[in-house]
Structures are given as structure tokens and as C-alpha cells.
N, C-alpha and C positions, 0 to 999 in steps of 0.2 A: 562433606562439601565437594569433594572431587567426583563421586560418584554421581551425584543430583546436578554438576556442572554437565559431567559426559552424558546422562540421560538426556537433559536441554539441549547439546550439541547433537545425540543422538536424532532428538525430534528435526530438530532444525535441520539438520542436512539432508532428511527423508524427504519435509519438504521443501526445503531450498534442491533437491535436486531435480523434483519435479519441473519447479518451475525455471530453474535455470536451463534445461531441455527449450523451451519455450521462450525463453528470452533471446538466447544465442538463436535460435532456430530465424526469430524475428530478424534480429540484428542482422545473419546474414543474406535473408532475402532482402535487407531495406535497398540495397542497389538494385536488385532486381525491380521492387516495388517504383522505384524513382525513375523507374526509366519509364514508365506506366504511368506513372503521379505525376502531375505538378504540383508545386506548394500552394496553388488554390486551394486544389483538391484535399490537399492533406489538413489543410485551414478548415473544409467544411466535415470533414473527419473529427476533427478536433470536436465541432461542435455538437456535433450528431451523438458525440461521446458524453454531453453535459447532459442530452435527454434519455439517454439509458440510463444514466447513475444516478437523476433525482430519482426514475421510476420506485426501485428496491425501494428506498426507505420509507415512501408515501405506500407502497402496497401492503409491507408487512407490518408494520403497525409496531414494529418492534419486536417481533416474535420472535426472531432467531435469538437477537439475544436474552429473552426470557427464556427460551425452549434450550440452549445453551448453559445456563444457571441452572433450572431445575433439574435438566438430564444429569447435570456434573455434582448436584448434592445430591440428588436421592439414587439410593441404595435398591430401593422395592422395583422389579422390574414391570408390576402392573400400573404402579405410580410411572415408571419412564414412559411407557406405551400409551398413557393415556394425553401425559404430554406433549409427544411424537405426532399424534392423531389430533389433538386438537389444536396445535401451533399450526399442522398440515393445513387443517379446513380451514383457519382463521387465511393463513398464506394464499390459499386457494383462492377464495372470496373475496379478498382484497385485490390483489393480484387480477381476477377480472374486473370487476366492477370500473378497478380505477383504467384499465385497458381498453373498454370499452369506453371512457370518458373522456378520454385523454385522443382513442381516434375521433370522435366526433370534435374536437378538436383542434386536430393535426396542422389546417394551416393558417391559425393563428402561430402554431408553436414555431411551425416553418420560419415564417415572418419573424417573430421576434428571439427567438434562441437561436435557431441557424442562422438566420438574417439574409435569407432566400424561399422565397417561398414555392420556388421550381422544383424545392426537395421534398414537396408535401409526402410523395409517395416513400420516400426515404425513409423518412421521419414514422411513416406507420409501421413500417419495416423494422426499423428501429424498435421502438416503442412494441410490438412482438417479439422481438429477441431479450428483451427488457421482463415481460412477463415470464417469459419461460425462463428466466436467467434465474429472477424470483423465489418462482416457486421451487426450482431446483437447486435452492442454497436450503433448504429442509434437511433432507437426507444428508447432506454435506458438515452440516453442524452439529447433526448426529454421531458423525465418523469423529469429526476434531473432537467434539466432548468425552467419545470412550476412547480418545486414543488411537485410533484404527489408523497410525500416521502415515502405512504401507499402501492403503485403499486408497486415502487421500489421495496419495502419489498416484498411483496408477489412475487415479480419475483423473486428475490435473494432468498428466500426459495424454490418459484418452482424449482431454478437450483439445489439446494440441493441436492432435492430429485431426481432429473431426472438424476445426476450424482451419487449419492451416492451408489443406489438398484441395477444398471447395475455393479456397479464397484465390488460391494462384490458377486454378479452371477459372473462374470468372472476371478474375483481373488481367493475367497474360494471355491466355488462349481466347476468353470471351471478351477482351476489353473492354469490358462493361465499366471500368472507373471504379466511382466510391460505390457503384449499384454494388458492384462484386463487393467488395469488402464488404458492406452488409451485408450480402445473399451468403457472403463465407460465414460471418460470427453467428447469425442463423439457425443456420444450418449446425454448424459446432453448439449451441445454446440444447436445439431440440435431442441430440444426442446423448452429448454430454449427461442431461436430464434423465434422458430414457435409462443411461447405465447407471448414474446413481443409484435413484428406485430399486434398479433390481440389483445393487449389491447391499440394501437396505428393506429389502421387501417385508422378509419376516419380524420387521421392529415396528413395523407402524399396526396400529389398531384402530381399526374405522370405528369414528363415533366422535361425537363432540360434546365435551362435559361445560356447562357453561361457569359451573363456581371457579374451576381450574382455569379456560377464557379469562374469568374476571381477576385472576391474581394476576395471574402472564401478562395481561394488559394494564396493569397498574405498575407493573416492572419494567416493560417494554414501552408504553407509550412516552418517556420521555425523554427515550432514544429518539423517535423520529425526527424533532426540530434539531436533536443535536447531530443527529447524521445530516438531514438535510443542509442544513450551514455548516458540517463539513465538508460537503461537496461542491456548495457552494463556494467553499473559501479555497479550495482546489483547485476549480476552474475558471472564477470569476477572472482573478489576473488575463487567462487567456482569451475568456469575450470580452473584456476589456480592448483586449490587443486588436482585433477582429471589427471591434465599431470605430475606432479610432484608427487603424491602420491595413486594414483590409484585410484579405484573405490571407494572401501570400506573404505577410507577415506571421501571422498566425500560423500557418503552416510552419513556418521556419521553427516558430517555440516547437509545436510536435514533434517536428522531427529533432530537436535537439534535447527534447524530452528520452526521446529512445537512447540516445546516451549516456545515460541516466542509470542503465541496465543495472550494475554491479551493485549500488548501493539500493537500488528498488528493491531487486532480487534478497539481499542478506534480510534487509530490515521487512520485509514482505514472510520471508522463510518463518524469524523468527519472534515474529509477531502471532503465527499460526500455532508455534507450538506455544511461546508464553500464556498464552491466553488461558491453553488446560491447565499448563505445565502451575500456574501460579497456584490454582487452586489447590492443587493439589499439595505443593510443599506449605501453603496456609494450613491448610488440616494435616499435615504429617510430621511438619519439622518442627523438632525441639525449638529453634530461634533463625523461623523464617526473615525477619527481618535481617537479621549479618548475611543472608543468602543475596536476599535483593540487592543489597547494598555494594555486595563485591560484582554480583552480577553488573550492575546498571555501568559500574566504574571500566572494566575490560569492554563490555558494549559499545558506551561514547569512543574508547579509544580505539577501538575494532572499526565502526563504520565514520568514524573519520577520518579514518588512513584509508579507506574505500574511496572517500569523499576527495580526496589528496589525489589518489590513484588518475580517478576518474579526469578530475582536474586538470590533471595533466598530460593525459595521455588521450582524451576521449577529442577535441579537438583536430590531434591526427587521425583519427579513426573517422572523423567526419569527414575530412578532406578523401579518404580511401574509400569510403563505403556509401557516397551518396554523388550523384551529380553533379555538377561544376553549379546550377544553381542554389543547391541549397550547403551551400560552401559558408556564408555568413552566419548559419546555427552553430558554427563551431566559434563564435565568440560567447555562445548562450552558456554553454556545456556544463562552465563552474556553476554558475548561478543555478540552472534548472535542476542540478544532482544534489545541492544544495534543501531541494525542497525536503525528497523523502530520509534525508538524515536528520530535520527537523521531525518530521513524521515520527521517525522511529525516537527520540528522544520525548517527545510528547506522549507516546503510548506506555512507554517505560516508567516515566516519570509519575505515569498516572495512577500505579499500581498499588490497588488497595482501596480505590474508588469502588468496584465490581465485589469487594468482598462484602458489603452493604445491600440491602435492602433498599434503601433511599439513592437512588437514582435522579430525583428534581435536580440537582447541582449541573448536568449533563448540557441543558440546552444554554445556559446560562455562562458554561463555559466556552459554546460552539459560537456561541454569539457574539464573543470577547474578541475571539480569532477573524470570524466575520468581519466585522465593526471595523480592524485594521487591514483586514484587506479592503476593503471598497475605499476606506481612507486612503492607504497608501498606495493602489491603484492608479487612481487619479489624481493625484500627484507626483506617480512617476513616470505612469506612462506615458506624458505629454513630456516629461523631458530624456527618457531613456530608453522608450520604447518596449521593445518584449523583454530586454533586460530589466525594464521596473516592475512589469509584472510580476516575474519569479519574483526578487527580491520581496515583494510586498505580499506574496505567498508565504514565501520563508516568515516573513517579520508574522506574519497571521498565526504561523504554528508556534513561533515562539513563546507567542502571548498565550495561545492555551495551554500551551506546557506548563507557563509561570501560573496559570490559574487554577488548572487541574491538577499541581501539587499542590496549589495552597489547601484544598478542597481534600484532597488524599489525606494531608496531614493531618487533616482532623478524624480522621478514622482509622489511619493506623499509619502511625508517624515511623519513616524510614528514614534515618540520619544519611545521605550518600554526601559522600566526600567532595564536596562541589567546591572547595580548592584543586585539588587534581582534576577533575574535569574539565573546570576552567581553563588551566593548562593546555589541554589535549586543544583545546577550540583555539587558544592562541598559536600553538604549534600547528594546528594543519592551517588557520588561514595563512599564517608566514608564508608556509611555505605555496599554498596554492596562487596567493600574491604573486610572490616568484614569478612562478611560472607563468601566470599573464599577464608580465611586466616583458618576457622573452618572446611573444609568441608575434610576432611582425621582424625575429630575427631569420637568416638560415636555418633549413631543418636542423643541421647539425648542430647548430647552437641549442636548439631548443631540445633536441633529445637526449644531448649530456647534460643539462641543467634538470629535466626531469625524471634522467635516470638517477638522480645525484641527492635530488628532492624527494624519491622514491625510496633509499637506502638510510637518509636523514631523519624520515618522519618515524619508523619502528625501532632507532637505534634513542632517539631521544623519550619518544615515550617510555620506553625500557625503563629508563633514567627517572624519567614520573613517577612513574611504580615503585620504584627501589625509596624513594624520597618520602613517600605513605607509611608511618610505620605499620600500620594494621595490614595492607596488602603486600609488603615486606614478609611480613611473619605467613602470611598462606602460601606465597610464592616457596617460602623455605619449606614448610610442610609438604608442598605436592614435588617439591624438590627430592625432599627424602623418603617420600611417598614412593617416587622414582626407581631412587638409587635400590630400595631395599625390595623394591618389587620380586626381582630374578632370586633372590634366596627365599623367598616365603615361596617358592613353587615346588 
């Protein structure tokens, strides 16, 4: 158990390191970036961001993650090659087609997704960094499926920098605006792309087999509707915000979205490695299920004390590291970091869905989530504004988590201790209550209530753990796992 924890720690911080490079790097340009930006601008950012992320799912057809299953079960490396080569063409081919469709047209999409139609040229810009983005998640799902979590990394910092140096040339020095921020992620897209490929060259085999097409597509196609109304249910809260309260609202949620970093970052890291990681303790472990089970219980309590963190401290971080106007996103900060903790409980939860064949349950359950946000939408955000947006994000992943276990269970039922969870969820909302119960007091009030809040929430969850008697009895094993280490050398 300790050894298959620190291997999943292992993956996760190769790439949680990557991209925490990449986070923080953002994070402290965001002053820079604000003195450049208004919150209009960061609002039509926002949206520009909803027509790159439907792109992927409609172009590939579901291919990565079929091309991801077959790569991670089969052994024969002429079978891997052939499904490398033929995900690629399927990726390819979509990938234009739908490129080509989507510029002709651009300023409808302007008009009603951005809800300007001055960004047409944007938007095509857009919608090119979106194919390229694409096609270049091939060779990348290749790396995550054998493992290669080193390469990863070093791609995921090459794109860093290949986006980052273009973006501050055309935003500070060219003040081109949100043109820049496009012309940057671009630019970092074509790159990025190009090193992939060639740190994957010799794995792809040119050819396209169509029997192999037609399994992958029977596995894959039922990811798209469920990706797409994940995306959907991600961003809708925020054009919601945008048609009802303008730009500079919306901007405010972005930008307090970036606040967000810590818990994006863990539950993003270790989402990359779970994905192999499961398969692999599915076919190796004498009793993968006790695995998951302890896993899932340290996870909740892990990025909910992120969630806490965040909560309470990411509010002053707004007031330090952005403008005097986008000072009011530091009321958003709990709620919006709120979102990807649900995220990361949703994917978790869902584990043992993927070890299946039968994929139909997928869109079924994207649509659950859906369904509550455009509900809850619209009826918060006329009375809460971008705060009921998040909220009604959050309530959206909740609902797929509750549905995509029920859906797990039937194919490979994992008892997790959802008494002690429960706990963990009451203990971090207490305390993040707290804290924005304190935040209209003096700093000094509020930084000793949160450093106080901060020392409360890991000393009590201790106390959770100890209360479990099954995660009682592992904790003493890696205890003595510990102690006896230094004499067995």
C-alpha cells in the first residue's frame, strides 16, 4: 500500500510540478497583466476561452480517450502503432474539417458566444489555436498512457514558456490587449505541438486501419456529448454572468478564478497521473479496491484543506496582486476554488467507470450536471450575481459525482468511507464560513482568524482519521513501516 501510494505521489508531483511552474508564473504576472487589462477585457477572455474548449471534444471524436485505453491495455507494440496512427488521422481529419466550418462561421459565433461581434477576427484566431491544441493532445496521451511522466513535464513547461514570452511581447510592449493574449497562446499551441511529435516521432506509424477506426469510435464517441456538457457546464455560469451583467462582471469571476491556483493545480496534477495510475493497480493489485478506498478518503481531506487554504487567504492575495478595480473578485475566491474541488471529487468518485467497455452511461451523466447548472444559473444569478454562478457550477459537479458513482457502482463497486468524508466537508466549510464572516474586519483581525483556521483544519482532520478504524490500522502500519525502516538497511 505505501509503495503504490508514493508511486501515485511520485507521478503526481512530476506533474503537479510542471504545471505549478505555470501557475505561479501566471499568478505573478496577473499585476502586470492588470495594469494592461480591464475587466472588460478579461470578460471577453473569458469567453473566447468557451470557443477553444468546445473545439477539442467536437474535432476528435473521442479518440484520445479510446487511443488512451487501447495504448494502456495492449502489450503488442504493432497493435500500439497502429492505434497511435490511426487516432492521429481520425484527430487530423476532424480537427480540419470541423476548422474549416466553424471559420466560415466565425461571426455568428462572435455574436452569440462572445456576444461581440468586433472579435470576429479573434474568434478565428481562437478557433486556430483550438485545432492545433487538438491535434497536439495525440502524442501527449501517448506519454501519459506509457508513463513517460518526465516528458510530460518538460512539455507542459515547454508550453509555458512558448506561451508565456509571446504573450507579455504583445500584451506590454505591443499593447495589443486580448489580440496579444491570443497571438501568445498561438503561438505557445504551434510549438508546443511541434515538440511533442518530435519527442514521439518514432511511435506513430502512418496508415489508417478502418476495423481499428471503428472499435475506437464505438468507445470514444460517447465521450463527445459528455465532454461537450462538461464544458458546457464549466463555463455556462460564466456567460450567464456576461448576458446578464456585462463584461466587467465576468471579468471579475476570471480573474478570481486565478485564485483558484492551488486547488486547480493539485486536483489537475493528480488527475493526470490517476488516470494511468488506476489502470494499472486494476490489473496488478491483489485488492485494488482497499487501494481506491484509502486513496479517495486522504484525497477529499487533502484538497479540502487546499480549499480552506485558498479560502482564506486568496482574497488577500487579490487585494496585493491585482488593481484597485478588480478588488471585488476577492469576495468570489471561496466560491470559485470551490469549483475544481468538486472537479476533483467527481473524477475520483468515478473510478471504475473507464475499466469498462460500455461507455453510453457518460453523456447521460454530463447531462445530469448540465440540467443543474443552467437551472441553477438562472436562478442565482439574478439574485447573486457571479457568486451564483460558481455556486451553481459547484451544485452541477456535485450532481455528476452523485450520478457517476451510482453508474461506477455497478461495475465495480468501491465501499469509500463516506462518513469520514462527510466530516472533512463539514470541517473545511466551518471553517471557511469563519473566515468570510471576518473579512470587512481589520487586516489584523482577519490574518489571525486565518492563520488559526489554517492550523484547526489539519489538527482536526488528524482526529477524523484516527476515528476510522480501517484508516487507523494503515496509518499504524506506515507508522511502523517508518520506525523499522533505518534497521532493515
Amino acid at each position: 500500500m505505501l509503495r503504490k501510494l508514493l508511486d501515485l505521489l511520485s507521478d503526481t508531483l512530476t506533474y503537479g510540478a510542471s504545471s505549478l511552474i505555470g501557475q505561479v508564473l501566471n499568478f505573478l504576472l496577473l499585476r502586470l497583466y492588470t495594469e494592461f487589462l480591464d475587466t472588460a477585457q478579461y470578460g471577453v477572455i473569458g469567453m473566447l476561452a468557451i470557443v477553444t474548449m468546445l473545439f477539442g471534444p467536437l474535432a476528435n471524436l473521442g479518440m484520445t480517450n479510446a487511443i488512451f485505453r487501447r495504448y494502456s491495455m495492449s502489450k503488442d507494440e504493432t497493435t500500439r502503432q497502429t492505434v497511435l496512427g490511426t487516432g492521429l488521422s481520425s484527430v487530423i481529419a476532424g480537427s480540419l474539417v470541423l476548422l474549416v466550418v466553424s471559420l466560415l462561421a466565425a461571426e455568428p459565433i462572435a455574436r452569440f458566444v462572445v456576444g461581440d461581434v468586433d472579435t470576429v477576427n479573434l474568434v478565428r484566431l481562437s478557433l486556430l489555436s483550438a485545432a492545433i491544441a487538438t491535434i497536439g493532445t495525440v502524442p501527449r496521451v501517448m506519454l501519459r498512457a506509457s508513463r513517460r511522466v518526465r516528458t510530460v513535464a518538460v512539455l507542459n513547461v515547454s508550453q509555458i514558456l512558448f506561451t508565456t514570452v509571446p504573450t507579455i511581447w504583445f500584451v506590454v510592449f505591443q499593447q495589443q490587449g486580448v489580440r496579444g493574449v491570443v497571438l501568445g497562446t498561438l503561438t505557445g499551441e504551434v510549438l508546443s505541438a511541434v515538440l511533442a511529435f518530435f519527442c514521439t516521432l518514432g511511435s506513430f506509424r502512418a496508415g489508417f486501419h478502418l476495423p481499428t477506426w471503428r472499435e475506437m469510435l464505438s468507445y470514444g464517441l460517447p465521450f463527445v456529448p459528455h465532454h461537450l456538457q462538461a464544458v458546457a457546464l464549466a463555463l455556462f455560469g460564466q456567460y450567464v454572468v456576461r448576458e446578464m451583467m456585462g463584461f466587467d462582471e465576468a471579468g471579475l469571476y476570471n480573474v478570481a478564478s486565478k485564485f483558484a491556483m492551488p486547488v486547480t493545480f493539485v486536483v489537475t496534477a493528480v488527475q493526470n497521473s490517476w488516470v494511468a495510475y488506476k489502470f494499472q493497480i486494476h490489473a496488478e493489485d491483489d485488492d485494488p479496491k482497499a487501494f481506491f478506498r484509502s486513496t479517495f478518503t486522504y484525497y477529499v481531506a487533502a484538497i479540502a484543506y487546499l480549499w480552506v487554504g485558498v479560502s482564506l487567504w486568496g482574497p488577500e492575495m487579490v487585494r496585493v496582486m491585482t488593481t484597485e478595480g478588480f478588488h471585488p473578485a476577492a469576495r468570489m475566491v471561496w466560491a470559485v476554488s470551490l469549483i475544481p474541488l468538486a472537479q476533483g471529487i467527481y473524477f475520483m468518485s468515478g473510478t471504475g467507470m473507464e475499466l469498462s467497455n460500455n461507455t453510453r452511461p457518460f453523456p447521460l451523466v454530463s447531462l445530469a450536471g448540465l440540467l443543474t447548472v443552467v437551472f441553477g444559473a438562472f436562478e442565482l444569478v439574478p439574485r447573486m450575481g457571479a457568486l451564483g454562478a460558481a455556486l451553481a457550477t459547484v451544485l452541477g459537479w456535485v450532481v455528476m459525482s452523485g450520478v457517476m458513482y451510482v453508474f461506477a457502482r455497478r461495475r465495480f463497486a468501491i465501499e469509500y468511507d463516506w462518513s469520514t468524508i462527510g466530516c472533512f466537508g463539514l470541517l473545511a466549510a466551518a471553517c471557511v464560513t469563519a473566515g468570510c464572516l471576518v473579512q470587512d474586519t481589520p487586516l489584523s483581525l482577519r490574518a489571525s482568524c486565518a492563520l488559526a483556521l489554517s492550523l484547526a483544519y489539519p489538527l482536526a482532520a488528524f482526529m477524523l482519521l484516527l476515528r476510522s478504524r480501517e484508516e487507523r490500522h494503515r496509518m499504524q502500519l506506515l507508522l511502523t513501516k517508518f520506525r523499522l525502516a533505518p534497521f532493515s538497511r
